[in-house]
PAVO-101594 format. One record per residue (C-alpha): residue number from 0; residue in three letters; x, y, z. Coordinates in Angstrom, 1 decimal, padded with zeros to 4 digits, always signed. Each point is the difference from the previous one (the first is absolute). Last residue first. Layout:
N
[NUM ALA [X Y Z]]
...
//
This chain:
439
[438 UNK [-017.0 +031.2 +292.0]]
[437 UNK [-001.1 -001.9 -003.4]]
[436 UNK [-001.7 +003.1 -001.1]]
[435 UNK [+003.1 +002.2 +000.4]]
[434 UNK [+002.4 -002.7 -001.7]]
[433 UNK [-002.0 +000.2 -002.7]]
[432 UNK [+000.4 +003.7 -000.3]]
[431 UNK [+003.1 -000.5 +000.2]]
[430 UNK [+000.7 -002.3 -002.7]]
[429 UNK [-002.0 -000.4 -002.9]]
[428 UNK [-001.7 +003.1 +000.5]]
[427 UNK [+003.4 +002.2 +000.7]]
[426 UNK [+002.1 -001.6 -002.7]]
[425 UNK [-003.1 +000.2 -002.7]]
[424 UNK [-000.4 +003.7 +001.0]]
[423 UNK [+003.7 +000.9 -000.6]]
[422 UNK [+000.3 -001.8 -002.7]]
[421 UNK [-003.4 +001.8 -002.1]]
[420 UNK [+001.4 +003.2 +001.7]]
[419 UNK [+003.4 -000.3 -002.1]]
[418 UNK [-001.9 -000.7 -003.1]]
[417 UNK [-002.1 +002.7 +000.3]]
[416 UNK [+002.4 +002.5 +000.9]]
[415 UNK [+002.0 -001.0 -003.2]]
[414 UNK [+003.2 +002.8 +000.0]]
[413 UNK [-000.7 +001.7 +003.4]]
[412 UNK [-000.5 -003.2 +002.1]]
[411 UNK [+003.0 -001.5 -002.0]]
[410 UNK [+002.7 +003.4 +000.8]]
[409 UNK [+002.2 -001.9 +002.5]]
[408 UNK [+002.3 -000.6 -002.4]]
[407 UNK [-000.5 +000.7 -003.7]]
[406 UNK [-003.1 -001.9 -001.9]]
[405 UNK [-000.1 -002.3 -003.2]]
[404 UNK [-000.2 -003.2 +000.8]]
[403 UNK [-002.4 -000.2 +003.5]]
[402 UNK [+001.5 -003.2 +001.0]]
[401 UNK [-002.5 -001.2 +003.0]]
[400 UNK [+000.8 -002.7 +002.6]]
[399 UNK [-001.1 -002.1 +002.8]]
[398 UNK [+001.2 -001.7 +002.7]]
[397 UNK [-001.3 -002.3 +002.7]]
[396 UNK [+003.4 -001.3 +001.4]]
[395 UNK [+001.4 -003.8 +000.0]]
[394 UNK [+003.6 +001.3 +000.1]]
[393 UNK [-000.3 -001.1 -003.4]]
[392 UNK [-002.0 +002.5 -000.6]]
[391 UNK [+001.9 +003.2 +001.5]]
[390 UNK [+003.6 -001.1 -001.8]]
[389 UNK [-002.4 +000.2 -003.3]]
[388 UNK [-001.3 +003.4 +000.6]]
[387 UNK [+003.7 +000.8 +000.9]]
[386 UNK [+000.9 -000.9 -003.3]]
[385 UNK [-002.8 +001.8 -001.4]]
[384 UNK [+000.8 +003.1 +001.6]]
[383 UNK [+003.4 -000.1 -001.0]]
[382 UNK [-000.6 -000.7 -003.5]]
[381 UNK [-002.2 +003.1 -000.4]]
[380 UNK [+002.6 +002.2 +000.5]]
[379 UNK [-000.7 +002.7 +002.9]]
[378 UNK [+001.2 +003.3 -000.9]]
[377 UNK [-000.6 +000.1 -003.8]]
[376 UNK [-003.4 -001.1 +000.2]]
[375 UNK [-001.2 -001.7 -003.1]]
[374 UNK [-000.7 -003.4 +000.4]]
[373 UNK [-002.4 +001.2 +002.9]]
[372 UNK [-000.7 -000.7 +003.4]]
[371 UNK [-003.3 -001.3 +002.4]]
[370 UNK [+001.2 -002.7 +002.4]]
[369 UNK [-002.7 -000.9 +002.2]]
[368 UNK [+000.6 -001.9 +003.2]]
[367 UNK [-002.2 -002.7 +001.8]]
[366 UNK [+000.5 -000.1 +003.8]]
[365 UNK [+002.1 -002.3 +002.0]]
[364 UNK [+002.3 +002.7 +001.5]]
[363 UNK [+003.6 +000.8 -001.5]]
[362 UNK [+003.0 -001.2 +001.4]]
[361 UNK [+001.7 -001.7 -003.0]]
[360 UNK [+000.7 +002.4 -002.5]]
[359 UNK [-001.3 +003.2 +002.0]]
[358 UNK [+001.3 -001.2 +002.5]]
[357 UNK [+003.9 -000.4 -001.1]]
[356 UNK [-000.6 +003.1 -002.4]]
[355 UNK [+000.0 +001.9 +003.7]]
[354 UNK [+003.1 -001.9 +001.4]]
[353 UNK [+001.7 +000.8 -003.4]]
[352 UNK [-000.3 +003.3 -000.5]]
[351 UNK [+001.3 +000.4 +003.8]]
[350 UNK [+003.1 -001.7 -000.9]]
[349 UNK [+000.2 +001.3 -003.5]]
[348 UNK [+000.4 +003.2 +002.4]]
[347 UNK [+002.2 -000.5 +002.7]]
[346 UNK [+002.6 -002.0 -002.6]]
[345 UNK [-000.1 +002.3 -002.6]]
[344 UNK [-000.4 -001.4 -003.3]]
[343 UNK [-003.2 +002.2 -000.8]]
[342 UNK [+002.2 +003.1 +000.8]]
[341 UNK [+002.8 -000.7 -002.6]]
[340 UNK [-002.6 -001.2 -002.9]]
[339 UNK [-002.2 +002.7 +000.9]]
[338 UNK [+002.0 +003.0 -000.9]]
[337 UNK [+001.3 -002.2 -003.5]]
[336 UNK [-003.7 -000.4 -000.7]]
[335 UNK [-000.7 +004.0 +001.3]]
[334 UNK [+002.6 +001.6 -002.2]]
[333 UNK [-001.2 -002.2 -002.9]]
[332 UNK [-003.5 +000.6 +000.4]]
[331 UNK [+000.7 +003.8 +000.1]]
[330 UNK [+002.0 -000.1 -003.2]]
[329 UNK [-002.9 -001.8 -001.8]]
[328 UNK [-002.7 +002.4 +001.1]]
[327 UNK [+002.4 +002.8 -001.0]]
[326 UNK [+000.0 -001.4 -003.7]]
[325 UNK [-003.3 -000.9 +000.0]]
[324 UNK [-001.3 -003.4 +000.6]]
[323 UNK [-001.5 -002.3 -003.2]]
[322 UNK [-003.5 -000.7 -000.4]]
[321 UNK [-000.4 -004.0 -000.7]]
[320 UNK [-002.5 -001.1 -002.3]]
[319 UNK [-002.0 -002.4 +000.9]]
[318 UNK [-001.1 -003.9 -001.3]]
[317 UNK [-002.8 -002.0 -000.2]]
[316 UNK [+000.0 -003.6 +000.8]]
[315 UNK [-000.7 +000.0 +003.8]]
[314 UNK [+002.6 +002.6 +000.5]]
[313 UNK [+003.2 +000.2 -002.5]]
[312 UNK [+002.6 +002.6 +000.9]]
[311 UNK [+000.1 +003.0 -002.7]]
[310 UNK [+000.4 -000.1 -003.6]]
[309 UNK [+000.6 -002.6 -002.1]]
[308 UNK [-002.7 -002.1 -000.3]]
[307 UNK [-001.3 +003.9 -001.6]]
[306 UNK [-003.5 +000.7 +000.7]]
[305 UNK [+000.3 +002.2 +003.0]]
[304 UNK [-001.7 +000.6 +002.9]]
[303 UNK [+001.2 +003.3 +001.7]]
[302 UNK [+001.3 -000.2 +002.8]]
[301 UNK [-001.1 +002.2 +003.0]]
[300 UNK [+002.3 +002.8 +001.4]]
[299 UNK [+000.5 +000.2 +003.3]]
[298 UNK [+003.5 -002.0 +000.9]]
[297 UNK [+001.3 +003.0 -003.1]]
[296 UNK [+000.1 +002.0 +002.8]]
[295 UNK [-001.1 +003.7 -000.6]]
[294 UNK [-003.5 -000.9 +002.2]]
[293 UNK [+001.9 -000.7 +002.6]]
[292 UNK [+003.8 +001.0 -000.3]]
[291 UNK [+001.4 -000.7 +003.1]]
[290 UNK [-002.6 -003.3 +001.4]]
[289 UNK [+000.7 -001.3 -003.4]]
[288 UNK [+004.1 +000.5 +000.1]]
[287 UNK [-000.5 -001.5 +004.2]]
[286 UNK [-001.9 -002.8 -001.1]]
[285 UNK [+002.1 -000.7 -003.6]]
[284 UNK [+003.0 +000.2 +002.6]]
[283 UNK [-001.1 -002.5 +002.2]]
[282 UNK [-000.9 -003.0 -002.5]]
[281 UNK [+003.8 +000.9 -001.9]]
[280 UNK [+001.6 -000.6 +003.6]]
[279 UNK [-001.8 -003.6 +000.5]]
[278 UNK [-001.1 -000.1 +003.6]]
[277 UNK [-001.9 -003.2 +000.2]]
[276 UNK [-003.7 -001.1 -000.8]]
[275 UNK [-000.9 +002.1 -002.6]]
[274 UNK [-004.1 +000.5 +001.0]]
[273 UNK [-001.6 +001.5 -001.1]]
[272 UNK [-002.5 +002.3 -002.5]]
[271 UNK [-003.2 +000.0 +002.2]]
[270 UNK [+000.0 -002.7 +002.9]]
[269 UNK [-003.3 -000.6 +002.0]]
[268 UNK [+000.2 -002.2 +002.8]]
[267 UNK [-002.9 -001.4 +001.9]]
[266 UNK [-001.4 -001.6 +002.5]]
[265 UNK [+002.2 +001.4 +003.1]]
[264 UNK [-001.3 -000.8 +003.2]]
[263 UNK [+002.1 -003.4 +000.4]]
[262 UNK [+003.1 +002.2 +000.1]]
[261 UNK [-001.2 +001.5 +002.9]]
[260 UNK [-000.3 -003.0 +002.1]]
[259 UNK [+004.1 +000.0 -000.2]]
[258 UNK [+000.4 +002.9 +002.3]]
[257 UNK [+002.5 +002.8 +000.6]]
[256 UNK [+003.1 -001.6 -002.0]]
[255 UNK [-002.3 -001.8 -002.8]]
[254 UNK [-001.9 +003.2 -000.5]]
[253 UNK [+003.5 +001.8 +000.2]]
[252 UNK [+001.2 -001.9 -002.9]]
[251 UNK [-003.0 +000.2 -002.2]]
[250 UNK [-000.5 +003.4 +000.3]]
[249 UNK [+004.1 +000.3 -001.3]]
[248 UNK [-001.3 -001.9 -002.8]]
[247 UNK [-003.0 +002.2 -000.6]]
[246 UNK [+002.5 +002.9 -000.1]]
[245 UNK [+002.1 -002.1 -002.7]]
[244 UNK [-002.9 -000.4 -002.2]]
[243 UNK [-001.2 +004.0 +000.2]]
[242 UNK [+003.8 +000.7 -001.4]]
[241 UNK [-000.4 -003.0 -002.2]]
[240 UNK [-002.4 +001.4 -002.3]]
[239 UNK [-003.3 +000.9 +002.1]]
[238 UNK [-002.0 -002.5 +002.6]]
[237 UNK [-003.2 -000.4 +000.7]]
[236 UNK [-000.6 -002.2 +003.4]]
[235 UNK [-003.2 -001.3 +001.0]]
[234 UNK [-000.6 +000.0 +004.3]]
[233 UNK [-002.4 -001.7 +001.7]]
[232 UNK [-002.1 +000.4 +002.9]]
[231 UNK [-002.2 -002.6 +001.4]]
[230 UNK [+000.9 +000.2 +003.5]]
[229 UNK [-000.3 +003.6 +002.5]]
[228 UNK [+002.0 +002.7 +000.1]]
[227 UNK [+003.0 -001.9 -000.2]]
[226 UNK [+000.2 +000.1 -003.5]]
[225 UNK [-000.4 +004.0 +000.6]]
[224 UNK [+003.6 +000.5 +002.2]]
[223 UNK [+001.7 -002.4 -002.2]]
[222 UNK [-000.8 +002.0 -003.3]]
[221 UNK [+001.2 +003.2 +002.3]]
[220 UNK [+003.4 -001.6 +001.2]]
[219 UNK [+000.3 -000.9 -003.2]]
[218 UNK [-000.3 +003.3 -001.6]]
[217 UNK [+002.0 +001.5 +002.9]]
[216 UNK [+002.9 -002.4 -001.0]]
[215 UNK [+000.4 +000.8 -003.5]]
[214 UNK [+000.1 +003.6 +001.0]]
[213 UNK [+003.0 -000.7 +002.5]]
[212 UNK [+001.8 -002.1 -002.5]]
[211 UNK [-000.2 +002.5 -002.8]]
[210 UNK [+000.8 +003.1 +002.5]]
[209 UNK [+003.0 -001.6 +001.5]]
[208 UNK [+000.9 -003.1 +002.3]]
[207 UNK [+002.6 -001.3 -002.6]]
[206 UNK [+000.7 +002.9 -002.4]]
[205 UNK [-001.5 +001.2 -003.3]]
[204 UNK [+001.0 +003.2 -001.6]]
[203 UNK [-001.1 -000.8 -003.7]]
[202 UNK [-003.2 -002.0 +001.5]]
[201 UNK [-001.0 +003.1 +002.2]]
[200 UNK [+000.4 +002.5 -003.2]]
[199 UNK [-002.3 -002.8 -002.0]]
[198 UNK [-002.4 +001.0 +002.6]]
[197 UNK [-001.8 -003.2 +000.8]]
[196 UNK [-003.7 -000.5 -000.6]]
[195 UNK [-003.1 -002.0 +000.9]]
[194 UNK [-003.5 +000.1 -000.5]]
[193 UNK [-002.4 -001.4 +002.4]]
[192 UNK [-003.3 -001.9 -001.4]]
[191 UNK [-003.6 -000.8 +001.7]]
[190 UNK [-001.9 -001.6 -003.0]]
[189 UNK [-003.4 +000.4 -000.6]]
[188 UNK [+000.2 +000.2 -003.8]]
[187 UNK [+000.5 +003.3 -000.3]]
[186 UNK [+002.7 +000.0 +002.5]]
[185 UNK [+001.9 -002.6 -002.3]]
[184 UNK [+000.0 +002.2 -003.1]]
[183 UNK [+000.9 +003.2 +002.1]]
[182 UNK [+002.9 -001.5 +001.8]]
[181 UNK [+001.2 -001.1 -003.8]]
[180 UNK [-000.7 +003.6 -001.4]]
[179 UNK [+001.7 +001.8 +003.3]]
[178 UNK [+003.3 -001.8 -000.2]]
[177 UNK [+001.6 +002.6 -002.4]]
[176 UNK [-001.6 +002.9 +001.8]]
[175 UNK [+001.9 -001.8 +003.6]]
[174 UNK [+003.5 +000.1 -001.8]]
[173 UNK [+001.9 -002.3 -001.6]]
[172 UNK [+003.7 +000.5 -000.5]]
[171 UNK [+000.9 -003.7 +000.4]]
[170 UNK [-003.3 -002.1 -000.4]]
[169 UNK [-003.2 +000.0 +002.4]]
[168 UNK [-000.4 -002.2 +002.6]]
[167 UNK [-004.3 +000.0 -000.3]]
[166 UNK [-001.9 -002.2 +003.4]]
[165 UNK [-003.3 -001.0 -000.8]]
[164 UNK [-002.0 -000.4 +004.0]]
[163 UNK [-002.5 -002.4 -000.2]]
[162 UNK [-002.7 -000.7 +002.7]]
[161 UNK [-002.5 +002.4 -001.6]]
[160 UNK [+000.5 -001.9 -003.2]]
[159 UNK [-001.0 -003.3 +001.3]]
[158 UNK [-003.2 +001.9 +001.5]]
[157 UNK [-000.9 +001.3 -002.9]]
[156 UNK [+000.6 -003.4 -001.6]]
[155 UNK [-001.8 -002.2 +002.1]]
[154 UNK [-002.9 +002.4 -000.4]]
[153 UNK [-002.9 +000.3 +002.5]]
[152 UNK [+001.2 +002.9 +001.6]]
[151 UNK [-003.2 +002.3 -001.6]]
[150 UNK [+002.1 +002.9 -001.0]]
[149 UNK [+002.5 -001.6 -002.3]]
[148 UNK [+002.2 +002.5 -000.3]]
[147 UNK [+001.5 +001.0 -002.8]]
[146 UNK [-001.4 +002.9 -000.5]]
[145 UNK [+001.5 +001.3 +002.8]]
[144 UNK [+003.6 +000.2 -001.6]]
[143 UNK [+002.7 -002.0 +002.0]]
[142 UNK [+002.3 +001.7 +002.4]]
[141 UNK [+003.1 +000.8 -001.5]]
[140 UNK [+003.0 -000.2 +003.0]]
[139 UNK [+003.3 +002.3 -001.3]]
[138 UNK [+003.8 -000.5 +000.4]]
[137 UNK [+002.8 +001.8 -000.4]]
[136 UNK [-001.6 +002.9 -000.3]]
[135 UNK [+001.4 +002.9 -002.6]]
[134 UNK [+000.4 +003.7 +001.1]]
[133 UNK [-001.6 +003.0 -002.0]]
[132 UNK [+003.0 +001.6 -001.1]]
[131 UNK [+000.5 +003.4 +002.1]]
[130 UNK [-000.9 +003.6 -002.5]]
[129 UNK [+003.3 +002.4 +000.9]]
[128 UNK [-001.4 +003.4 +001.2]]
[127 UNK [+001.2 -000.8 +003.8]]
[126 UNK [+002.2 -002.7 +000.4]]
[125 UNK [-001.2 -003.4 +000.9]]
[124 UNK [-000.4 -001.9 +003.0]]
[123 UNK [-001.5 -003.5 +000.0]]
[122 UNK [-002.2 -000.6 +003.1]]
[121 UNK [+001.0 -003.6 +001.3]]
[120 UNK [-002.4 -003.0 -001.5]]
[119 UNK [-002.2 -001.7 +002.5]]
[118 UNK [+001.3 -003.3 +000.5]]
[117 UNK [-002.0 -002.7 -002.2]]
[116 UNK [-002.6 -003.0 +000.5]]
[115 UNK [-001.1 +000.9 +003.5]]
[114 UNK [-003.0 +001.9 +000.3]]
[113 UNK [-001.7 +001.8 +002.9]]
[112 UNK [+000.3 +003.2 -000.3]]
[111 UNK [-000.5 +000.7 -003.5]]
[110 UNK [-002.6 -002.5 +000.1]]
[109 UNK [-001.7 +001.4 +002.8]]
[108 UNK [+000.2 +003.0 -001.6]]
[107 UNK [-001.8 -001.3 -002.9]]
[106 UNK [-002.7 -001.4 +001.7]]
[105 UNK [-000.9 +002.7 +002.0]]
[104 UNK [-000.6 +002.0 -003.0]]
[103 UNK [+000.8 +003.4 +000.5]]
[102 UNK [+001.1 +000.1 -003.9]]
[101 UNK [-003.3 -001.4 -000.8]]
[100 UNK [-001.6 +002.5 +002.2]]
[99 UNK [+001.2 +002.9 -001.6]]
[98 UNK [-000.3 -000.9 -003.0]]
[97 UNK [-003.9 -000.2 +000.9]]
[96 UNK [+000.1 +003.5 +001.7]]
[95 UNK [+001.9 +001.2 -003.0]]
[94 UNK [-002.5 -001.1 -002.3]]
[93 UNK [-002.7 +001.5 +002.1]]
[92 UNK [+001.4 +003.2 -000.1]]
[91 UNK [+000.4 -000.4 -004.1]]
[90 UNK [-003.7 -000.5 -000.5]]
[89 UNK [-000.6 +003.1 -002.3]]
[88 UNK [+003.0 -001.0 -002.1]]
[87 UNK [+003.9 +000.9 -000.7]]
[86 UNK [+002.0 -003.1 +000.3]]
[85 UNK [+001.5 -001.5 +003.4]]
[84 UNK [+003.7 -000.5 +000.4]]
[83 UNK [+000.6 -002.7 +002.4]]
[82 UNK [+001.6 +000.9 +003.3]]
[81 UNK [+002.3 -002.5 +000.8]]
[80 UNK [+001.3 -001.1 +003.7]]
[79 UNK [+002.1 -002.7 -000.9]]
[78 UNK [-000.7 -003.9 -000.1]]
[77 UNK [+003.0 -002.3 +000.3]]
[76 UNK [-001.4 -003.5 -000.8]]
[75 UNK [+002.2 -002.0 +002.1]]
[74 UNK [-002.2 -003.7 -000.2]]
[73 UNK [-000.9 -002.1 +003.1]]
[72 UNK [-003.3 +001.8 +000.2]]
[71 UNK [-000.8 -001.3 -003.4]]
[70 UNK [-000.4 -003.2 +001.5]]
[69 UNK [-003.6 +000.5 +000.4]]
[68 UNK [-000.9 +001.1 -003.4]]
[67 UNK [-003.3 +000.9 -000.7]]
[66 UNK [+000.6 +003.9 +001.4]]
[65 UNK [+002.7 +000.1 -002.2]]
[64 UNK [-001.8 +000.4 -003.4]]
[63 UNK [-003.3 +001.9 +001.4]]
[62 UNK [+002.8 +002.5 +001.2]]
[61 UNK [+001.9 +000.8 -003.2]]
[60 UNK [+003.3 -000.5 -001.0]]
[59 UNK [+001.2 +001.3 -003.3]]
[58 UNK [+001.7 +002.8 +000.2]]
[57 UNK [+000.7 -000.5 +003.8]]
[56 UNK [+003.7 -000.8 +000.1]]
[55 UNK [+001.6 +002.8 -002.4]]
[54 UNK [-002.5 +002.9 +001.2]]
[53 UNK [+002.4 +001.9 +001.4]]
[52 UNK [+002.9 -000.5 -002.0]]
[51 UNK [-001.9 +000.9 -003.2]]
[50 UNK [-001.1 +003.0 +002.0]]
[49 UNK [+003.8 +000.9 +000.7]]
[48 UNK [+000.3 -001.0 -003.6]]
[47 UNK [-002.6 +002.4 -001.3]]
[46 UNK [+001.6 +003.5 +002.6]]
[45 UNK [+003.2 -000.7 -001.2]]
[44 UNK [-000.7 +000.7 -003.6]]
[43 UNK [-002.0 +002.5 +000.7]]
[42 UNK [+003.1 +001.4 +001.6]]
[41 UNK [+002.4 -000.9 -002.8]]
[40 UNK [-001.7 +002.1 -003.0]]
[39 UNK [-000.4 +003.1 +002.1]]
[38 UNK [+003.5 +000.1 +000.5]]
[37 UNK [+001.7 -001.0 -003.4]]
[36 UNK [+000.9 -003.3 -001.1]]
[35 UNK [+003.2 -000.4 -001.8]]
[34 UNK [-000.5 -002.0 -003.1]]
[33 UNK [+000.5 -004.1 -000.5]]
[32 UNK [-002.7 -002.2 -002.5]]
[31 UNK [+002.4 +001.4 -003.0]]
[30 UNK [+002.6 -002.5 +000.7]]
[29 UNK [-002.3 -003.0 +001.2]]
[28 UNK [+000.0 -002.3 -003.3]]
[27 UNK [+003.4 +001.0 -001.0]]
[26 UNK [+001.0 -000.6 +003.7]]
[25 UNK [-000.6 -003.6 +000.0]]
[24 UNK [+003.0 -002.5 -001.8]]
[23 UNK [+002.8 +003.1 +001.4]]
[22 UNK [-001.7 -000.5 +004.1]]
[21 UNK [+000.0 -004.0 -000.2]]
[20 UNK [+003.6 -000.1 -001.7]]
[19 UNK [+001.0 +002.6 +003.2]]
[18 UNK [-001.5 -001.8 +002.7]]
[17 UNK [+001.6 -003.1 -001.6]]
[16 UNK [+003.7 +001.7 +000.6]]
[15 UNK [-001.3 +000.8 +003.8]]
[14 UNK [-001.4 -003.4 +000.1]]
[13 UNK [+003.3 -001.7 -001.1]]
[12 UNK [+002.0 +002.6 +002.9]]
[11 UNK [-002.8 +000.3 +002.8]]
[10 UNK [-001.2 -003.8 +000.5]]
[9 UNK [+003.1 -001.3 +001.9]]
[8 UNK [-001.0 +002.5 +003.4]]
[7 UNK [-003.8 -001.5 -000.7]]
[6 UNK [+000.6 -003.3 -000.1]]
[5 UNK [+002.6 +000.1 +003.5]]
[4 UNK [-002.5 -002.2 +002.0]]
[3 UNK [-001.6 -001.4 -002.3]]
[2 UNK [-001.4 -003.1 +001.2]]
[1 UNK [-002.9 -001.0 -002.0]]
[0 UNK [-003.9 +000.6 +000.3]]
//
């Protein structure tokens, strides 16, 4: 997304000192969680996440969903040979015929051959009696759940929804389980959706032309590939904290590079707990400290309403009281502030920053946005978004907004589900779905 050229070489010294604050605030928890294996307890162990492995991409794909879906044949779905285990019974010859033929299925070795959203990945070699991690796609496609099809063809809607593709950036140190909820909210709805992550290792050792650039580029290569598929596609964007904002940016930029009719099939843009429009050093190392610690991150914790005028930041005329970061949490912030204010101020890569905040600021496509962020998150202050808000309106943009009070960053679907839905459904009603039946 930046230039970095030499980012990871002036990484190692401040992140090898907060390597060590992030290890001494977590061991206690993890201490007695460590023990020497023996024999027989690493080989079963091997055996479940080679089968893990194995049945990773087709968990939750069936036939009856794909066959319905003619632009599905575009998609990588990597489909192994898997036997599945059959249970004891009287019929259990016919259960492995029909498993059998599912797993024979033209269909799905068709896809395996034929798709084109992702490269196959290489065969990861481990050694022998040490359990492999069970890798983590970049990206995923969720295909929407049956029942949500209209079966009859006659609504506006189901058809709208058929022709929309939700895309998810998630945040810095997201991974695809974290992404799953939101992908599975949207897919039960009718919604096609692709989730979206970067390796946080990919971001520390980022380089012009590397692995972030590259991945970026094959998901719009891909988006580009199924607009053209035929007219009437669209495109909704959901974006995560400003890690997922600053990807959409760099979407922007090489929509507008490879053609400018795409922007127009965007109708939507979703932004949960962004943006900070510029690289402010204290705004990146809260990211990086959260994306560290997780769920030992004082970023996580919600705020507890308090009574007291004097407590806490006033929100809509209540106020919350501020948890404090722990001694190691502090230190780590401070190595990382003082990291970021040297690397931020780099020519190459405030450059880069800046060309990408550039669009999003000014470049963005005529669609209505939704701001959803919360008085309380410690990563993203509240003031930023709403200045930006601001910036976007009287630009003449169609923006809305929700302040959720109370809730840590990128935690307000967990936090009030209902509330968060309730926005997301009015944004897509009042303005895809519209759009759909005006096509």
């Amino acid at each position: 997304m930046f230039n970095m050229g030499s980012f990871s070489g002036i990484l190692q010294r401040p992140l090898a000192a907060a390597t060590a604050i992030v290890a001494a605030s977590i061991s206690a928890d993890y201490s007695v969680k460590f023990y020497s294996p023996t024999p027989e307890q690493i080989h079963p162990a091997t055996s479940d996440s080679v089968q893990e492995l194995k049945s990773l991409w087709v968990d939750q794909i069936s036939v009856s969903k794909l066959a319905n879906l003619a632009f599905v044949t575009r998609i990588r779905v990597p489909v192994p040979s898997v036997n599945f285990p059959v249970p004891n019974s009287e019929r259990k010859d016919d259960l492995n015929m029909l498993c059998s033929s599912v797993t024979s299925s033209p269909l799905l070795h068709n896809l395996y051959q034929s798709a084109e959203l992702a490269k196959a990945s290489k065969p990861v070699a481990f050694s022998k009696g040490i359990p492999p991690a069970v890798p983590d796609v970049l990206y995923r496609w969720h295909l929407p759940e049956p029942s949500s099809f209209d079966v009859s063809g006659t609504s506006d809607c189901s058809s709208g929804k058929a022709r929309t593709v939700v895309v998810l950036l998630g945040w810095l140190g997201s991974k695809q389980k974290h992404l799953k909820r939101y992908a599975d909210w949207y897919t039960s709805r009718g919604f096609h959706c692709i989730t979206f992550t970067l390796p946080m290792t990919d971001i520390l050792s980022y380089r012009a032309g590397g692995n972030v650039e590259q991945n970026i580029d094959l998901l719009v290569n891909h988006l580009s590939d199924w607009l053209e598929e035929e007219q009437g596609k669209i495109l909704v964007f959901h974006t995560f904290s400003n890690t997922g904002w600053l990807i959409y940016g760099a979407i922007l930029e090489r929509f507008q590079k490879q053609d400018t009719s795409l922007m127009g099939r965007i109708k939507g843009c979703i932004v949960d707990s962004a943006p900070v429009a510029a690289p402010d050093p204290q705004v990146w190392a809260s990211g990086f400290s959260a994306a560290f610690l997780k769920k030992h991150s004082v970023a996580t914790k919600v705020l507890a309403k308090s009574s007291e005028p004097d407590i806490g930041v006033p929100a809509g005329g209540r106020s919350v009281a501020e948890p404090k970061p722990a001694a190691t949490e502090a230190a780590l912030l401070l190595i990382l502030e003082n990291f970021f204010k040297v690397v931020l101020n780099l020519p190459s890569v405030n450059g880069r920053l800046s060309d990408v905040i550039s669009v999003l600021s000014s470049g963005q496509p005529s669609c209505p946005q939704l701001y959803i962020y919360s008085s309380a998150d410690r990563v993203i202050p509240a003031g930023h978004v709403e200045s930006f808000i601001e910036e976007q309106r009287r630009a003449g943009r169609d923006v809305r907004s929700c302040n959720f009070v109370s809730t840590p960053h990128v935690d307000h679907f967990r936090n009030d589900p209902k509330l968060y839905t309730s926005q997301l459904s009015q944004f897509l009603e009042d303005c895809v779905l519209s759009c759909c039946k005006n096509c």
